[in-house]
N, C-alpha and C positions, 0 to 999 in steps of 0.2 A: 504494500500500500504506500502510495507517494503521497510525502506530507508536502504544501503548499503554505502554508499559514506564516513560516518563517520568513519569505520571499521580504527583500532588503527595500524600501522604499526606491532608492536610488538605481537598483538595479530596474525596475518595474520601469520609472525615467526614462533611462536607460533603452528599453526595451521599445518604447513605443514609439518613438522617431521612426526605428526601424522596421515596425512592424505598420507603420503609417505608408513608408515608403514602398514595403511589398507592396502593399492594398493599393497602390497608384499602378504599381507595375503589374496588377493584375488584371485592370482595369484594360490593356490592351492585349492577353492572354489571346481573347477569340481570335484575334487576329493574326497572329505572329504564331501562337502553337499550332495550326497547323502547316504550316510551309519549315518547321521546325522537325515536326515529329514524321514527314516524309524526304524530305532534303538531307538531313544529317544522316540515316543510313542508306540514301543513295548513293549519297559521295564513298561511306563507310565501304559498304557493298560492293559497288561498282567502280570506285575507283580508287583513290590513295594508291597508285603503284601496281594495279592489281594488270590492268594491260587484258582483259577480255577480250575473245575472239568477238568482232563487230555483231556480230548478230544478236549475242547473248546481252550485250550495252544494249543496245534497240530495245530488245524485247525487254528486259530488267528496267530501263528506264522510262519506258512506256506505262510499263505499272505501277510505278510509284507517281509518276503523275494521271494516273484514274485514279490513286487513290487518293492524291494531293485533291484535284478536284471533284470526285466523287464523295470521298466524306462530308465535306460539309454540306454538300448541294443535298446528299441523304439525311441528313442529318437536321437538318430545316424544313424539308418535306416530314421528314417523321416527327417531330417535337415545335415544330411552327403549325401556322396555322391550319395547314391543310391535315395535320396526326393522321398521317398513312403510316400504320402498324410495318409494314414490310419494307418502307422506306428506314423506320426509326431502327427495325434490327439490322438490317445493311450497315447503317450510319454509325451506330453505339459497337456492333462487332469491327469495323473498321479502324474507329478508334480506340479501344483496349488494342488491337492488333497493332498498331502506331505505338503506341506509347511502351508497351515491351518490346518492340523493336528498335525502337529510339534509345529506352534506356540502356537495353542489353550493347546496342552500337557502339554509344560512347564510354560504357565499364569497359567493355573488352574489347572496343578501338583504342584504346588508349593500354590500359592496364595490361593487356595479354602482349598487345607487339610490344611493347617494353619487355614484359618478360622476356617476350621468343627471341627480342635483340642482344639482350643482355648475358642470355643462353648460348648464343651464337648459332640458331638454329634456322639453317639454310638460308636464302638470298633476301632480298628486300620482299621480293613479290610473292616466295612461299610463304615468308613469315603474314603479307596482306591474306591469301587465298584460308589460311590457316584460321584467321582473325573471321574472315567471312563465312564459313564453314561452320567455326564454331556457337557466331552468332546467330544465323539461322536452325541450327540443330536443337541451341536451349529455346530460342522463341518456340518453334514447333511442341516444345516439351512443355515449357511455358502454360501457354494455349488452352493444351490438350489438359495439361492436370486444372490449369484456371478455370477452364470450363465446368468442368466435373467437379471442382469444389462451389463452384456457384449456384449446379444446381441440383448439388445435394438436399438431402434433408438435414440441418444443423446440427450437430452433436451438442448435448445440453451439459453449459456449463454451471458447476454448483460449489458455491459460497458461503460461508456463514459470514453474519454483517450482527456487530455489534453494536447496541445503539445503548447509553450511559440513561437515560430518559426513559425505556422502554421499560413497563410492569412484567413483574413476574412473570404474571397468567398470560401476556402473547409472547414469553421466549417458546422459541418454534414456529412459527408464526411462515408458513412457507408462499413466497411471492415469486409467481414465475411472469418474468418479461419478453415479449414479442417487441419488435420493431422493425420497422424499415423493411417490412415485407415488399415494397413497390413491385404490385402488381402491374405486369405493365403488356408491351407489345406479343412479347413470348407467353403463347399461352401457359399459364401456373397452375389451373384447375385441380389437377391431381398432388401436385408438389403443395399444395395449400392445404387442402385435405391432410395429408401424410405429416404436418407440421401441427396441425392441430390435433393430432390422432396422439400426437409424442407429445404436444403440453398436456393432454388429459393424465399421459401416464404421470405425470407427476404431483397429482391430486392437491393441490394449490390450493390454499384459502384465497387468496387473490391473484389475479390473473390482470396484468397489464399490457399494452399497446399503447408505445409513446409516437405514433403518426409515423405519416410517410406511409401510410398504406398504399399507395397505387402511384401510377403515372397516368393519367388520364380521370376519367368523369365516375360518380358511383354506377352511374348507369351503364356506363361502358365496360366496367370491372367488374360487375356485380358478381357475376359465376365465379371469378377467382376470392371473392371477397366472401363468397354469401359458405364456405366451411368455417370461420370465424363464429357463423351461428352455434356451432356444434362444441366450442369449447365450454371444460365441465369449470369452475371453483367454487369449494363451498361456501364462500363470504362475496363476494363479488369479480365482476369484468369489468375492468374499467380504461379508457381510450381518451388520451387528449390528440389535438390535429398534432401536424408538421407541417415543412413549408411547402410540401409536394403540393399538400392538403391543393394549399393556395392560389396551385396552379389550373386548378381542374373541379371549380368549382366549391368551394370546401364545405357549405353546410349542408351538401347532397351526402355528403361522406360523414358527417355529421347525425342525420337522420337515419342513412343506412346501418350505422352502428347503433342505433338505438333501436330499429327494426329487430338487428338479428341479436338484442337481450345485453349491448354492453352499456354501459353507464360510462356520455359523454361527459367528462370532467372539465368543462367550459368554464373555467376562473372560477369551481366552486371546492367544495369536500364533501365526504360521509365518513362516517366515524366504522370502525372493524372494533368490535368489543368481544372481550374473551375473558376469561376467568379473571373476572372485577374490572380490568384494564381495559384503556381505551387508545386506539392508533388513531389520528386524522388521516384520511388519504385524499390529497390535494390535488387536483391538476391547474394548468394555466395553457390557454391556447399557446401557439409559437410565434417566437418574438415578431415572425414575417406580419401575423396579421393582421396588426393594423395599417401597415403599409397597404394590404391589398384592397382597403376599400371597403371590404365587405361590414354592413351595420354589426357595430357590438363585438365584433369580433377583435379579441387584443389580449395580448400576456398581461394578467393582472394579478399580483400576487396578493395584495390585499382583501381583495374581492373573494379570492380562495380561499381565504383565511378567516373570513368575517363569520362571528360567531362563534369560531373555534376557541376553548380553552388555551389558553397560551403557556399553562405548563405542562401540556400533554403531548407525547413525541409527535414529528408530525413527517409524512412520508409523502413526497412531490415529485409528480408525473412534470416532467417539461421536455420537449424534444430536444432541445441544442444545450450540451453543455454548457455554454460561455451563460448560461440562464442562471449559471452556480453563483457567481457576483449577489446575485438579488437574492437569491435561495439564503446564502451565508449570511447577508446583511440581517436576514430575520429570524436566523436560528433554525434555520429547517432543518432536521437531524439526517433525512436524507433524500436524495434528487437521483432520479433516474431518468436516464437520456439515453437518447441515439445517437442518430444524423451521420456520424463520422465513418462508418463500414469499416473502422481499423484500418482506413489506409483506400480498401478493399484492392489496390494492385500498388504492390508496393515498387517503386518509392512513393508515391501520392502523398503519403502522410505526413509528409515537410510541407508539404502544400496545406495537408488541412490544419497541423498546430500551427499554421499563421492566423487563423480564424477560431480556433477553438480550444479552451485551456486544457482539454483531456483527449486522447484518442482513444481508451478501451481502458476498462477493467475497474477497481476500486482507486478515492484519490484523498485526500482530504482536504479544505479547502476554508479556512477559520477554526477558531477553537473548536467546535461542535459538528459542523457540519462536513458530513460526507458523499461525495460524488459516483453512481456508479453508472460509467459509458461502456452501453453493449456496441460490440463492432457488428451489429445489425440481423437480421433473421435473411434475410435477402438480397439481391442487389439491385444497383442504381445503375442504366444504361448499359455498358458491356457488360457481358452473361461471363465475366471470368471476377476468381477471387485468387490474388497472386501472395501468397505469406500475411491472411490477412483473414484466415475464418468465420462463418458465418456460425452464430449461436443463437441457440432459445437457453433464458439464463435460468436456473434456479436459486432467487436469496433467500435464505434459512434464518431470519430475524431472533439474534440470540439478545435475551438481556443479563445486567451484571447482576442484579436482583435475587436474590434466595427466594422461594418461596415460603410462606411462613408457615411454621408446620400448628398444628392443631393439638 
């Protein structure tokens, strides 16, 4: 568990120039990443020394520019206005395939002909062929296993989560978390089923969904979305949005989870009571919401709160870790998030702790308050997961409390 709480005023300072200046330089990403993530193992591939017979340059080069401009032109057909499902998996497989082929380019464009120079292993042009060879043999491997970890059924991770505030009577207290299932162009009908078939086996008092259920409309998803109806917990379901929500309508997504039995946690609580003791369990829309417009819709942690006892522990649903700031400010004892996929194809996850204080696991984050980011139940866009697993969590809520004996 990483402790945060220490972190040095100055260093924080520090921090945020540079974390200002990413946020500028990302700001022209769309642009620039792709003519990036096909051009640099063009050059890798094809050229640095390498001296290809002319046909094999032609053709080699010819496909990486359909994929320079096919990606994105699929890519806007599938997730712009027109949402043509077969455009968005061409587009989103395209680019996972980009980007481990970009990264693998520049590790071992670099890193491996240094080695093979430094070995003195044959001429300039075997040690390029060498480089190139062995960059397309890991992407291929890459791929094939990214694939199949994406669209597995999640192996369930389980926790014990100590909370100083929790009563006796809810140590035990078992809380299994779903997220970021984004149901989306690839049909998931079956893979949705099979996810909720394995949170039943875990007989959960409460059963969470912190958003990002889909990419697209309820209506459009419904058959991947409508096995959710089928999950069992003896104490409650409960579901706050995400930003996907945002995109695709959100209080359809909203209403559909309240169709199939889950309790949307819209900036409010209900209380979980167990031998004498009582848990809040809070949610708050995602920070997106109020940006999109829609009436009443907004991260409100007060609002979530109102009413509740305020020396009783309290446990908060919010999509996007960086949501921990407000969580810690009020003592919330613990925040459960998404949004990050652990990366979901690594390296990515340089990219995402510029936007988010956690990428996976347990954190701590103020005296009291603890963070726990699942690296998601599903994926977003490319159908691969590269060092970066997909989980349904189990926390096991332990308190430090004896029971009293009789």
């Amino acid at each position: 568990m990483t402790d945060t709480s220490n972190t040095r005023p100055a260093e924080g300072e520090a921090r945020a120039p540079r974390q200002s200046r990413l946020r500028r330089l990302m700001r022209f990403m769309p642009l620039i990443a792709p003519v990036l993530l096909w051009a640099v193992p063009c050059w890798v591939l094809l050229g640095s020394g390498q001296h290809w017979p002319l046909p094999v340059t032609l053709v080699g080069t010819a496909l990486f520019a359909l994929g320079l401009i096919g990606m994105p032109l699929a890519m806007a057909r599938g997730h712009g206005r027109r949402q043509q499902d077969r455009a968005a998996i061409i587009g989103d497989t395209l680019l996972g395939t980009s980007w481990i082929l970009f990264t693998w380019s520049v590790l071992l464009g670099v890193l491996l002909r240094l080695a093979l120079t430094v070995a003195g292993v044959g001429e300039s042009q075997d040690r390029a062929r060498i480089v190139t060879w062995a960059i397309l043999g890991i992407t291929a491997v890459l791929l094939g296993w990214g694939y199949a970890e994406a669209r597995r059924v999640p192996r369930v991770r389980r926790l014990d989560v100590q909370l100083p505030r929790l009563g006796a009577g809810l140590d035990g207290v078992r809380v299994a978390l779903i997220t970021d299932t984004h149901y989306g162009p690839l049909d998931r009908t079956r893979w949705s089923a099979r996810v909720c078939e394995t949170v039943n086996t875990l007989e959960a008092d409460l059963v969470c969904h912190t958003g990002d259920i889909a990419d697209g409309t309820a209506e459009r998803r419904r058959a991947q979305a409508a096995p959710l109806g089928t999950v069992r917990a003896t104490r409650a379901r409960v579901y706050v949005t995400g930003n996907h929500e945002y995109y695709s309508e959100a209080q359809g997504w909203v209403d559909l989870m309240d169709e199939l039995g889950w309790e949307p946690l819209r900036n409010r609580h209900l209380l979980l009571e167990r031998g004498g003791d009582t848990l809040v369990v809070a949610g708050v829309d995602d920070v997106t919401a109020e940006s999109s417009g829609l009436a009443g819709h907004r991260a409100h942690l007060a609002g979530a709160l109102n009413g509740a006892d305020p020396d009783l522990p309290v446990l908060l649903l919010a999509h996007q870790p960086k949501f921990i700031d407000r969580a810690a400010a009020a003592g919330i004892d613990l925040q459960l998030s998404g949004h990050t996929h652990g990366g979901q194809i690594w390296p990515f996850h340089h990219l995402v702790r510029i936007d988010q204080p956690a990428l996976a696991g347990l954190s701590r984050h103020g005296p009291r308050t603890l963070l726990y980011t699942s690296r998601g139940t599903g994926f977003w866009g490319p159908p691969f997961r590269v060092f970066a697993p997909s989980e349904i969590t189990l926390l096991v809520l332990r308190s430090p409390h004896l029971p009293t004996s009789i």
